[in-house]
Structures are given as structure tokens and as C-alpha cells.
C-alpha positions as CSV (number, residue, x, y, z in Angstrom):
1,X,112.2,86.3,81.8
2,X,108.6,85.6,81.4
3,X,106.8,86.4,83.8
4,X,102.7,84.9,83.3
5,X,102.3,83.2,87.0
6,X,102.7,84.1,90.0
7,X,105.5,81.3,90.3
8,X,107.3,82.8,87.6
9,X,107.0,86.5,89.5
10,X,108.8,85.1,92.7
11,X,111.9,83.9,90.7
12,X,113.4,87.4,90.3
13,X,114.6,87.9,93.7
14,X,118.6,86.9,94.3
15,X,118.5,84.5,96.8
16,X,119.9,85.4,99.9
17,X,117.9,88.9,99.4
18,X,115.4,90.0,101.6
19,X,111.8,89.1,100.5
20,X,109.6,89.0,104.0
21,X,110.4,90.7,107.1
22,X,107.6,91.3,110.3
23,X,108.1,92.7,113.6
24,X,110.4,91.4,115.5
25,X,110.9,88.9,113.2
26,X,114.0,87.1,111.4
27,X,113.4,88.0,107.5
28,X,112.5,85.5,105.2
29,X,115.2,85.8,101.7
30,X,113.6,84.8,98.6
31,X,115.2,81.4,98.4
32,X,113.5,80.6,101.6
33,X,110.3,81.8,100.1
34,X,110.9,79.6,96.5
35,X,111.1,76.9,98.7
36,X,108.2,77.7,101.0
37,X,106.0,78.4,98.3
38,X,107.1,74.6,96.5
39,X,106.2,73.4,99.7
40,X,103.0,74.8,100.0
41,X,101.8,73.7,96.9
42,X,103.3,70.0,97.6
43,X,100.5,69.8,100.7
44,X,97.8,71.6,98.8
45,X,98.1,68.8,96.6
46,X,98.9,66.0,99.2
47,X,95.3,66.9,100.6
48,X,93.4,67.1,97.3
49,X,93.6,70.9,96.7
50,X,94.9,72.0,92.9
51,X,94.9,74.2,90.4
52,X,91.6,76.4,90.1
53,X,89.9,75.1,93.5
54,X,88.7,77.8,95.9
55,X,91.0,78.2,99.4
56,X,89.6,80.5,101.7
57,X,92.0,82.2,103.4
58,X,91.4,84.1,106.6
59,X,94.5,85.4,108.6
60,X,95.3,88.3,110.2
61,X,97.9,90.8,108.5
62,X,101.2,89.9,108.8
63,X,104.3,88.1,107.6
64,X,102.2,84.6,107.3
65,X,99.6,86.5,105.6
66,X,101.4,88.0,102.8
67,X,103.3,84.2,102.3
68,X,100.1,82.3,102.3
69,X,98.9,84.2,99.2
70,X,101.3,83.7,97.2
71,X,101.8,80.3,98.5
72,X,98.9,79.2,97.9
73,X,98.0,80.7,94.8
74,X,100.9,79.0,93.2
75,X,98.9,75.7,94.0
76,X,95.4,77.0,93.7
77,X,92.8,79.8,93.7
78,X,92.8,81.9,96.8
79,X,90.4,83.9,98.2
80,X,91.2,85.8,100.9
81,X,88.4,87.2,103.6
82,X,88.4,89.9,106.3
83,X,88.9,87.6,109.5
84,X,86.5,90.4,111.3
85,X,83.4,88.9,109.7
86,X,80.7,87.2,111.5
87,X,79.2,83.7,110.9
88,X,76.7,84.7,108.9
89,X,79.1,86.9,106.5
90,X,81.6,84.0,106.5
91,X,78.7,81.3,105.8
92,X,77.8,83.8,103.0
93,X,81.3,84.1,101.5
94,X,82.7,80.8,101.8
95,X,79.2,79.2,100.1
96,X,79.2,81.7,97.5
97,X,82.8,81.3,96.9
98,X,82.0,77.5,96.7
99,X,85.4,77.3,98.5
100,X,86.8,73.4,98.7
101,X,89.4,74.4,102.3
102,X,89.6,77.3,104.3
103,X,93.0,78.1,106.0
104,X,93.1,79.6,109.6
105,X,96.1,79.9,111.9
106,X,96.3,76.7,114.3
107,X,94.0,77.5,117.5
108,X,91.8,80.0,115.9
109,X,89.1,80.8,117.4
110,X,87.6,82.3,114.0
111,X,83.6,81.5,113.5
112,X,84.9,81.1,110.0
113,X,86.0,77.4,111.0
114,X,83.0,76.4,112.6
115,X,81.1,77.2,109.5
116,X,83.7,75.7,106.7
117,X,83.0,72.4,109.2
118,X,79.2,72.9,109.0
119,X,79.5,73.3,105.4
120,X,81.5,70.4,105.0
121,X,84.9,72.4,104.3
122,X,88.4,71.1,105.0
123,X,89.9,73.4,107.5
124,X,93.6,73.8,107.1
125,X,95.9,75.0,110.3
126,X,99.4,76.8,109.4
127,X,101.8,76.7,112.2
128,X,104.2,79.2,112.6
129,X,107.4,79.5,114.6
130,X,107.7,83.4,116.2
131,X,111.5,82.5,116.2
132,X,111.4,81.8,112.5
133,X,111.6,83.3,109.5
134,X,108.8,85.8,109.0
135,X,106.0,84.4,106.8
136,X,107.2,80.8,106.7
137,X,104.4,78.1,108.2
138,X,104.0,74.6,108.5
139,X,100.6,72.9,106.7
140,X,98.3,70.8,109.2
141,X,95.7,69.4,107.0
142,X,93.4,66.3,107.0
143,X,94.2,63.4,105.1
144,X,92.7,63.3,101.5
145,X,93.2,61.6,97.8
146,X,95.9,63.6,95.6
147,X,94.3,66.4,93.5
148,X,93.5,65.9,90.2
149,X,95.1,69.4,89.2
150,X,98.1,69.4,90.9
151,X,101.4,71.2,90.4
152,X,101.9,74.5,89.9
153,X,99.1,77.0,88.5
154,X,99.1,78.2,84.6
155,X,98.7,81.6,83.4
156,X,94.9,81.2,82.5
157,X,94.0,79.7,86.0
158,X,92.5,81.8,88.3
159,X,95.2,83.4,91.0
160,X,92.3,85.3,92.9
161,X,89.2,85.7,93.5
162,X,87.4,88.6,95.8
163,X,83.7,90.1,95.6
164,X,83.1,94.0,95.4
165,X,81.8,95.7,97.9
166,X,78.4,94.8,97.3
167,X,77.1,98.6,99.4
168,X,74.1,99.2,97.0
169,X,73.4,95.3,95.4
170,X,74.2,91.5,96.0
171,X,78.4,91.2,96.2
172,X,79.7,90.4,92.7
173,X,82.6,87.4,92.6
174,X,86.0,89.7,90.4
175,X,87.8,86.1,89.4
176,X,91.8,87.1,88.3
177,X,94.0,85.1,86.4
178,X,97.5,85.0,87.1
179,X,98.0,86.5,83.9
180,X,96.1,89.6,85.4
181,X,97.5,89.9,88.1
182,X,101.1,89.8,87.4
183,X,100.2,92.4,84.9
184,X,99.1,94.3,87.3
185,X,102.0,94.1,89.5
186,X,104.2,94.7,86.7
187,X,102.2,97.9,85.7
188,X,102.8,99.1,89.6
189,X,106.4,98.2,89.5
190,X,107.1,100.4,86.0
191,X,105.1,102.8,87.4
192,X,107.5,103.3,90.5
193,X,110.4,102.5,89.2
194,X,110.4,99.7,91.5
195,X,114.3,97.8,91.9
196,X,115.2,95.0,93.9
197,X,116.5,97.3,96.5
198,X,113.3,98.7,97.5
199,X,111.1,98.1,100.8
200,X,107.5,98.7,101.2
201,X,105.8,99.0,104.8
202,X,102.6,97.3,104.0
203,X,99.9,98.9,106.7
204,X,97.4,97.8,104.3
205,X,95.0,94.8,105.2
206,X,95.9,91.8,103.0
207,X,92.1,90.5,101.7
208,X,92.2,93.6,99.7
209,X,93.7,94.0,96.2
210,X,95.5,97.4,96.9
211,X,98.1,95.3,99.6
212,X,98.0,92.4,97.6
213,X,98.9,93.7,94.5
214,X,101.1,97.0,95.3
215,X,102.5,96.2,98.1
216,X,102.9,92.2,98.1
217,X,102.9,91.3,94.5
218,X,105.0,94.2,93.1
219,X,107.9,94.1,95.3
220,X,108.5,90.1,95.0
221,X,107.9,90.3,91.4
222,X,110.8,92.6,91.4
223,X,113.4,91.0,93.9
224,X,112.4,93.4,96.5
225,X,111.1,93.1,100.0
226,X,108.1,93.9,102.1
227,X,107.7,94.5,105.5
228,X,104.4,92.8,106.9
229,X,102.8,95.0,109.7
230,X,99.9,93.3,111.5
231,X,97.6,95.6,110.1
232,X,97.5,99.8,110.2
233,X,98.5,101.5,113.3
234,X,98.8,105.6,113.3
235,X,100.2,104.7,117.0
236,X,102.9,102.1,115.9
237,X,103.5,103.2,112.9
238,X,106.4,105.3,113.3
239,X,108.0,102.6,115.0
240,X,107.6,100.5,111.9
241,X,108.8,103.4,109.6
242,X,112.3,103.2,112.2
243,X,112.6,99.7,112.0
244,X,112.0,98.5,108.7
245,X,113.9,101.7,106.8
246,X,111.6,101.0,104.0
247,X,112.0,103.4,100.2
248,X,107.8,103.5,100.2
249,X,104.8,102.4,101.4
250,X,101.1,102.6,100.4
251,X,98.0,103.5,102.2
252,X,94.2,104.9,101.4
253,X,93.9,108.2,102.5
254,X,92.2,108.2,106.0
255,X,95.5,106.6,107.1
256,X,98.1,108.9,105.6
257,X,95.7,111.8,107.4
258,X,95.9,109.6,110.7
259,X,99.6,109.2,110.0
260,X,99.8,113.3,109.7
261,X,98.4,113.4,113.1
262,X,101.2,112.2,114.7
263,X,103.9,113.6,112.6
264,X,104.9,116.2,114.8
265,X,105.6,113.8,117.8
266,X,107.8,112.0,115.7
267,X,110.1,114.2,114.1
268,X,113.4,112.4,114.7
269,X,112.3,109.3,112.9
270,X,110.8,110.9,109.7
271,X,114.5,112.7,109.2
272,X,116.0,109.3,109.4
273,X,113.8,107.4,107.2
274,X,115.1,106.6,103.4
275,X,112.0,107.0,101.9
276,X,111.9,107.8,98.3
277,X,108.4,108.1,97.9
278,X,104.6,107.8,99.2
279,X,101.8,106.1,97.2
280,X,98.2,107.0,97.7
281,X,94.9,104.6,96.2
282,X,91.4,103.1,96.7
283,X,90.0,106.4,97.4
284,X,90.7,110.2,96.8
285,X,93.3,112.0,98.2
286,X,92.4,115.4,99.1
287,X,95.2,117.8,97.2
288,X,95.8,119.9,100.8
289,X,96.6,116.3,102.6
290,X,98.6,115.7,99.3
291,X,100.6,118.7,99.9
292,X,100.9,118.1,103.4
293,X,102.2,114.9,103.5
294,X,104.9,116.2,100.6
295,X,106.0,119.1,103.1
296,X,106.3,116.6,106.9
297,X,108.3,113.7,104.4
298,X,110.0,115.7,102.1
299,X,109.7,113.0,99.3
300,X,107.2,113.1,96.6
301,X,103.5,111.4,96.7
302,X,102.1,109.8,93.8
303,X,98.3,109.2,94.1
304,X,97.1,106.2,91.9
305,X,93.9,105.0,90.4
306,X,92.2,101.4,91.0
307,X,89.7,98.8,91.4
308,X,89.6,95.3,92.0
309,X,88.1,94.7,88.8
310,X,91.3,95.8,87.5
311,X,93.9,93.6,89.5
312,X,94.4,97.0,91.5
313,X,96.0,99.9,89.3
314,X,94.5,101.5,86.4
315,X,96.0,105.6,86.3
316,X,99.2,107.1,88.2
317,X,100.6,110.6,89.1
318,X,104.4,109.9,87.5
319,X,107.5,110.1,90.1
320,X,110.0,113.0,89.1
321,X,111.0,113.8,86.6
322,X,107.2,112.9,85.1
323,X,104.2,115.1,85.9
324,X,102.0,115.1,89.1
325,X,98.8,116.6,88.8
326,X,97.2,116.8,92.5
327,X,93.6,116.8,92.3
328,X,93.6,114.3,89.5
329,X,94.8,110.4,89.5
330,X,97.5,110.8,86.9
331,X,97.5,109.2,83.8
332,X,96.9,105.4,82.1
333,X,99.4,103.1,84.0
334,X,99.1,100.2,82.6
335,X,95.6,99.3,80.9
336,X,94.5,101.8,78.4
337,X,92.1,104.3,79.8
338,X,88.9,106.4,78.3
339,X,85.9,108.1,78.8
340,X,82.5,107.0,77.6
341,X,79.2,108.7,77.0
342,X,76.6,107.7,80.1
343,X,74.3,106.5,77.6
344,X,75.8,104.9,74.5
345,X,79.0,103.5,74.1
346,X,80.6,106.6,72.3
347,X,83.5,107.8,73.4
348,X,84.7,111.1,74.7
349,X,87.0,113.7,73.5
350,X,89.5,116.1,76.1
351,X,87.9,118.0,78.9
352,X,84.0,116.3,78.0
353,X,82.8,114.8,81.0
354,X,81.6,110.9,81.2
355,X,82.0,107.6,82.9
356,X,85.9,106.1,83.0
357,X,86.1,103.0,80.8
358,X,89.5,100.6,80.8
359,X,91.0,97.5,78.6
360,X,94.2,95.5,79.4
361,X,96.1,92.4,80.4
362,X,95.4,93.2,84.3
363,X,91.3,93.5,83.5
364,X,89.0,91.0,84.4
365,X,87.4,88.5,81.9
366,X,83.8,89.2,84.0
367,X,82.3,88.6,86.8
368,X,81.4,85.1,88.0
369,X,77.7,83.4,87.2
370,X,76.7,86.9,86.5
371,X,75.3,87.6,83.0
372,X,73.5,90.7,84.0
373,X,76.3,92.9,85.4
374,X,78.4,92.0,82.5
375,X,76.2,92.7,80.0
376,X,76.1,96.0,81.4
377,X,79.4,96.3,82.6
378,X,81.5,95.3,79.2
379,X,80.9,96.9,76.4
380,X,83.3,96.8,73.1
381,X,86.0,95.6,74.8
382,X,85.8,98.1,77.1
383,X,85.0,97.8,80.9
384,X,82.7,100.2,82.4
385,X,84.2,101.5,86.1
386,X,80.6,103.4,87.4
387,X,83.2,106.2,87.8
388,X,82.5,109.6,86.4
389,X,85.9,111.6,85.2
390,X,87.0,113.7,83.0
391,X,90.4,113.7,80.6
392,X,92.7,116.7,80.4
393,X,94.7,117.4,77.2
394,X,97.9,115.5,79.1
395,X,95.5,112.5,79.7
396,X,95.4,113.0,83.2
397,X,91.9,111.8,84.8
398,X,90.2,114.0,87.2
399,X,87.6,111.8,88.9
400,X,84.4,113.7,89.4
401,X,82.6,111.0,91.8
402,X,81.1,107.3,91.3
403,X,78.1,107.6,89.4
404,X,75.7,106.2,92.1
405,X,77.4,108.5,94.4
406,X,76.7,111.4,92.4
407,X,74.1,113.7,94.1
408,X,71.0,114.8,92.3
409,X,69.0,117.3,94.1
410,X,65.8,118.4,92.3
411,X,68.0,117.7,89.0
412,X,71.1,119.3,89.9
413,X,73.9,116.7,89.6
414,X,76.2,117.5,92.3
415,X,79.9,115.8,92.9
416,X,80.3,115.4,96.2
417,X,84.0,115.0,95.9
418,X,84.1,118.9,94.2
419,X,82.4,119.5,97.7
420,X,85.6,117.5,100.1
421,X,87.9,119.7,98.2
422,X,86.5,123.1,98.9
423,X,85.3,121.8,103.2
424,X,89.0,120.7,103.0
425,X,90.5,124.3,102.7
426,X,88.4,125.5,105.9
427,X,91.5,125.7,108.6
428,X,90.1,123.7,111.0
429,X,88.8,120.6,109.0
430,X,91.0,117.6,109.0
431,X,88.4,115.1,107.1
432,X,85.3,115.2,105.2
433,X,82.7,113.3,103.5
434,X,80.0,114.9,101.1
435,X,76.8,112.3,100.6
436,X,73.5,112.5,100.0
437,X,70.7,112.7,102.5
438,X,67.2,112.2,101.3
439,X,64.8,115.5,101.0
440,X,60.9,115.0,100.6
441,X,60.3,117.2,97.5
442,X,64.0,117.6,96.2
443,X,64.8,113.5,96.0
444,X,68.5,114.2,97.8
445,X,70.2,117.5,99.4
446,X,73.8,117.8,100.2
447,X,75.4,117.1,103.3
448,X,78.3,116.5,105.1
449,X,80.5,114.4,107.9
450,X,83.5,116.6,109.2
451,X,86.0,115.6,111.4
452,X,88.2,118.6,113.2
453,X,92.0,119.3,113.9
454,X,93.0,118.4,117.0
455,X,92.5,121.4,119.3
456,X,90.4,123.5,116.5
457,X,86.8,124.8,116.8
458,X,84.2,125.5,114.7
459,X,80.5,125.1,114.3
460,X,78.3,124.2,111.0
461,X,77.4,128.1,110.4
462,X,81.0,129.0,110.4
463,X,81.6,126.2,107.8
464,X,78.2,126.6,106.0
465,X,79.1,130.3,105.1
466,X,83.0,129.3,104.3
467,X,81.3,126.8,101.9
468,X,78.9,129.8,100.7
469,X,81.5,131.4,99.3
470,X,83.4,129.6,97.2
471,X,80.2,126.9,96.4
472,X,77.1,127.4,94.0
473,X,74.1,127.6,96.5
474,X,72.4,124.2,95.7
475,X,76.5,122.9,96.1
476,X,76.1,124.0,99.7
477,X,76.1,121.4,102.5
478,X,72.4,122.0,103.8
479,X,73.4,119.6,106.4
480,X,76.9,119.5,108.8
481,X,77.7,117.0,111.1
482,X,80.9,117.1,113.2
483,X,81.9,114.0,114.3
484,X,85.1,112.4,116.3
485,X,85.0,110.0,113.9
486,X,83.9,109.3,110.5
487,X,82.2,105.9,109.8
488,X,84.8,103.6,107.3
489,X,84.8,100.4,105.7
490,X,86.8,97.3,106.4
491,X,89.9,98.7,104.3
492,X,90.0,102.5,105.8
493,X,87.7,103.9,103.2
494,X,85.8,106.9,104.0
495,X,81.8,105.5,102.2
496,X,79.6,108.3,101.3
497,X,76.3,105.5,100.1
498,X,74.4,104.5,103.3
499,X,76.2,106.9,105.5
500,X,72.8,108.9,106.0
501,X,71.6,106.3,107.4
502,X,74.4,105.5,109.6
503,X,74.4,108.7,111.2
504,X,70.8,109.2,111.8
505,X,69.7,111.8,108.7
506,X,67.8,109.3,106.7
């Protein structure tokens, strides 16, 4: 069966099978979802709203959440935002989005409304019943002439939009078609061997592409179900693990460490669980939390490579029998995967180090309205990542550090993630984050954010002369700053540009 929309993804699950399931929640089978979905669209449509116009959506995580993308993206483009922005980020995203609705849960209290209305924005409620099926919502929407494009979306329309980061310049717009991103989900479920009898606890916040994609996407693409937790937890998540017995789930790295936290309380429930795997992304996994999280589940943990650009995954550790590498992201998973000279658009050979260029279905035509960055961004076919890596004679990718992040003190270029790996193996270090801090004569110097075991002591000599060791001396943090807490973005990453600033060492 082809599978080039979204639409046509959601057709593989049997129909009294499991597709949505929440907390204390009755699940939603994949029939029920068909039907939602052709529901959805038939409102969208009923209010003006078809194929290729821009729906906001901003939800929190959940059942209703996970639904309302797919949902909706069968009827039109969404574009999902983090419902923890102010007014002035949503008045920013929702005019640069040029969005035509925004969808909020009935009596939200959002900001996000308020602005759509001062913008001139339909606002769309969804209703849902807690005694109903998990993810399934009724459409309250005002009145409107019939879209133009109605009916369901094609391949080439766009399934998704959702801007980078934007930490160093403006945010750029990353449209996806549907015929990226079902690649993309079809890339993550060969990848995992994904079957329609696998579960995936979703902790991951759903106006990111890493849930959307890998944890959403790929399991209903594949007849399988996922468990909708309102968001990540280390406190509840063990209860979630118990409830919804799921085969995997997927997470950035600060949460599998706050996850490892807790293991120990919780010992009944991890020998219970059926997992048959853990899947790490969006940001590197240290190798000793790797090991550790191998050695408290007992199942093996793949760690994979991505970027919105990329409708999510680009390289993959391999599930036994195939290779894992720790320390590296595996190998092409999907689009095809190479390293290009800084400078020129030559590529590289085995173990020469440069920046990590992709091409596939799941890639991005270019950004949107923005000549500049994809003049510089595509080149030959191939898109540029800003990551620096280096290929091994398997093709595994070690990833030596974004190229902005890369420190350069006096002329020494210094990888901060080479830095993370060697902190990591001091004893009482639980999480760390090498960045730069400015120096008057040098440009940049090293330094670094640590966070502590529980219970563990140590001061920034003791971890200064650990790093002395094993470290060049300009490699050295000159700088160590032990913190409860290490500042993270809206998803859980750990972000190394403008954390100087953030903690005072600007």
C-alpha cells in the first residue's frame, strides 16, 4: 500500500486495534481514529479551512494533542506551538506563520486566542469528553464559506510547518510535505523494526518534530499504538511505564538521566515492563548515561540522529543483531548521509573531519520566504546541517559539535561535546554542558555547567584537575559552575549558545 499522505499512513492499523490511549483514559482503535480524522477534515472544510492553509495549533500534550495533528493535517497545514509562549511570541508566530485559525481547547485561557482575535484569526474550540475515547474531540468553529481546497491533503501539500530554533538569528519557517514526512516516519519505523504490536510512551512534547514524527507518526503509520502522557514527568513516569506496558519510548537525553534518577525507587515496575527497546534523539547522549540506562532496563538503546529540517531522523545506532556504536549516532537511516569540506562543497573521505550534509524524500524543499539561508544552506543537492562530524569506515557518524557551537579560543577549535564526555566520567557528575564564555584577549575560553549526583560532593578544583588529566590544557574548563539545575529549552535540551549569559559569565 502506498503510503504518500498522512491519510494514507493512518490506514494500516486493523481496526479494532489500539491506536490512542491517555491516562486514565478509554483507548481510541484506529477505526475510531479513521473516522475522527474524516470528521475533522469535514469541519475544517465546513468553516473555510483546506488544503495548504496555516492552523495553529496550541494544546497541551496529550491524547487530543497527538489526534489533532494528524487530524488536521489530513485537512490542512498544521503548525503546532508551545502553549507556554507569551503574547508577544504567539503574536510573532501566528503572524509569521500567516496562520488562517488557531485551535485551542474550549475555555482556554491561552494569550494565544486573544491575539489570533486581534489579528483577525478564527479561533477554533475542540471539546473533549474525559469519559471518551482518548484523543477524540468535537470541532466548535465559527460559521464561514466552504473552502476552496477542500478534501483530503495530497502528497505535495504541506503536512507541517515549524521554525528552528532561531538561538543565534531570526526563526526560520522548515515547511514539510506529507511526502516528507511519511518518509520520515517510514525511515523510523524500518529503523526499529516497528510492528503493529508495538506501544510507544510519548513523554515528548508534541510541537516538536521528534514526538511528532517518532513517536506519533511512526507507530500509526504502522498499526501500532501510542500512549499520550501530558507531557514528561521523571515523577509520574514510572506510573506510566506500569500502566501503559508499552515495547519503547523516546526521549532527549536530560530526561532519560532524570528518568535514571528515580530508577532505584522503582525497581518492581522496570522488571515488569515489556520493553524491547529505548530510543535516544535531539541531542547527545552521553556513552556512560548510554550504558547506564542499558544496565537499570536491561534492553538495548539506540541513539538516533535528527533535525527538523529533516522531518526528524537522519542516522541510527541499529537494534541487535546490527551494530551500536555509543559515542557516535549510528549510521544513514533513511536519507543518504555525508560529510562536506567547511569551505567548498567537496566532499569528504572516512575519518576526515567536516560539516554533516543529507539528501532524501524526508528533506525539506527550503525554508520559507528565505533566499539567503537557502542559498547557503543547499548546495548540489545536498543540505548543509551546521553540524561538524566525522564518518568511520562502517559509516557511523561521530558528531563533533554544531559549528557555531564550536569553541575557538585564541584559534584553538575546541568541541565542547569531546569536553561532556570526558566531565561525564568524573564519579560524581550526573550532567554537563561545555560552552563558551567570552575572554578579552583570547575571543572565547572553555567552560562548564555541572550538575551533581544526588548525595555526591565535589568542588571545581577537584574536577578541573580530573579534567587535567585526561584533557589538552587549552581543552580544560577554565571555568566550573555547579548548579542544581542546568538551564534547558522548551523541548528538554541542554543549549550551550547564550548560556554564558544566562548564568552570569558573559
Amino acid at each position: 500500500m502506498s503510503q504518500a499522505t498522512i491519510r494514507d499512513m493512518l490506514a494500516a492499523g486493523a481496526e479494532d486495534d489500539v491506536a490512542i490511549c491517555g491516562v486514565a483514559r478509554p483507548p481510541l482503535t484506529h477505526g475510531q481514529l479513521r473516522a475522527h480524522v474524516d470528521r475533522t477534515v469535514a469541519a475544517f472544510n465546513a468553516m473555510g479551512v483546506g488544503r495548504n492553509d496555516r492552523v495553529a495549533i496550541v494544546l497541551p500534550n496529550g491524547p487530543e494533542m497527538a489526534s489533532a495533528f494528524v487530524s488536521i493535517a489530513c485537512a490542512a497545514t498544521t503548525a503546532p506551538l508551545n502553549p507556554a509562549y507569551k503574547a508577544d511570541e504567539f503574536d510573532f508566530y501566528l503572524s509569521d506563520l500567516d496562520a488562517k485559525a488557531l485551535v485551542v481547547e474550549r475555555g482556554s485561557e491561552s494569550p494565544a486566542a486573544d491575539v489570533a482575535r486581534s489579528r483577525g484569526i478564527a479561533v477554533v474550540e475542540i471539546e473533549s469528553d474525559s469519559s471518551g475515547p482518548a484523543g477524540s474531540f468535537d470541532v466548535r468553529a465559527p460559521d464561514s464559506a466552504p473552502a476552496k481546497n477542500a478534501g483530503i491533503a495530497h502528497s505535495d501539500d504541506i503536512a507541517l510547518v515549524l521554525h528552528t530554533s532561531g538561538t543565534t538569528s531570526r526563526p526560520k519557517i522548515v515547511p514539510l510535505t506529507h511526502a516528507n514526512v511519511c518518509a520520515s516516519a517510514r525511515n523510523i519505523q524500518e529503523t526499529l523494526k516497528l510492528t503493529a504490536e508495538d506501544v510507544c510512551l510519548n513523554v515528548m512534547p508534541l510541537f516538536h518534530i521528534h514526538g511528532l514524527m517518532a513517536a506519533v507518526l511512526a507507530s500509526l503509520g504502522k498499526g501500532g499504538s501510542v500512549f499520550a502522557a501530558p507531557g514528561f514527568d521523571a515523577l509520574k513516569f514510572f506510573g506510566w511505564l506500569e500502566q501503559s506496558h508499552p515495547t519503547w519510548y523516546t526521549a532527549v537525553p536530560t530526561m532519560h538521566q532524570a528518568i535514571l534518577t528515580r530508577a532505584g525507587r522503582n525497581r518492581g515496575v522496570i522488571e515488569g515492563a515489556r520493553l524491547r527497546f529505548i530510543r535516544s534523539s535531539s541531542s547527545s547522549l552521553p556513552p556512560q548515561v548510554l550504558a547506564e540506562l542499558e544496565d537499570t532496563f536491561g534492553v538495548p538503546v539506540v541513539e538516533a540522529y535528527a533535525m527538523t529540517e529533516a522531518a526528524h531522523q537522519m542516522t541510527c545506532n541499529q537494534l541487535p543483531p546490527g551494530q551500536r556504536k555509543p559515542g557516535t549516532v549510528g549510521c544513514a537511516a533513511g536519507p543518504e548521509v555525508a560529510i562536506m569540506d567547511e569551505a567548498s562543497p567537496a566532499l569528504l573521505g572516512t575519518g576526515e573531519v567536516g560539516e554533516v550534509v543529507i539528501r532524501g524524500d524526508n528533506v525539506t524543499h527550503g525554508y520559507e520566504n528565505n533566499p539567503t539561508a537557502n542559498a547557503k544552506c543547499f548546495v548540489d543537492g545536498w543540505f548543509r546541517t551546521g553540524d561538524q562530524g566525522v564518518m568511520d569506515e562502517d559509516g557511523y557518524l561521530t558528531i563533533t559539535g554544531r559549528l557555531k557551537e564550536i569553541i575557538n579560543r585564541g584559534g584553538e577549535k575546541i568541541s565542547p561535546r569531546e569536553v561532556d564526555d570526558v566531565l561525564m566520567d568524573f564519579e560524581a557528575i550526573r550532567q554537563v554542558v561545555t560552552f563558551a564564555m567570552p575572554h578579552r584577549s583570547l575571543g572565547e575560553e572553555v567552560a562548564a555547567a555541572v550538575v551533581l549526583r544526588e548525595g555526591a560532593e565535589a568542588d571545581e578544583k577537584a574536577i578541573r584537575d580530573f579534567a587535567s588529566q585526561r584533557l589538552a590544557g587549552f581543552k580544560v574548563p577554565r571555568r566550573i559552575i555547579i548548579l542544581d539545575e542546568i538551564p534547558k529549552g522548551a523541548t528538554g535540551k541542554l543549549q550551550r549558545i547564550g548560556l554564558a549569559e544566562k548564568l552570569g559569565v558573559a
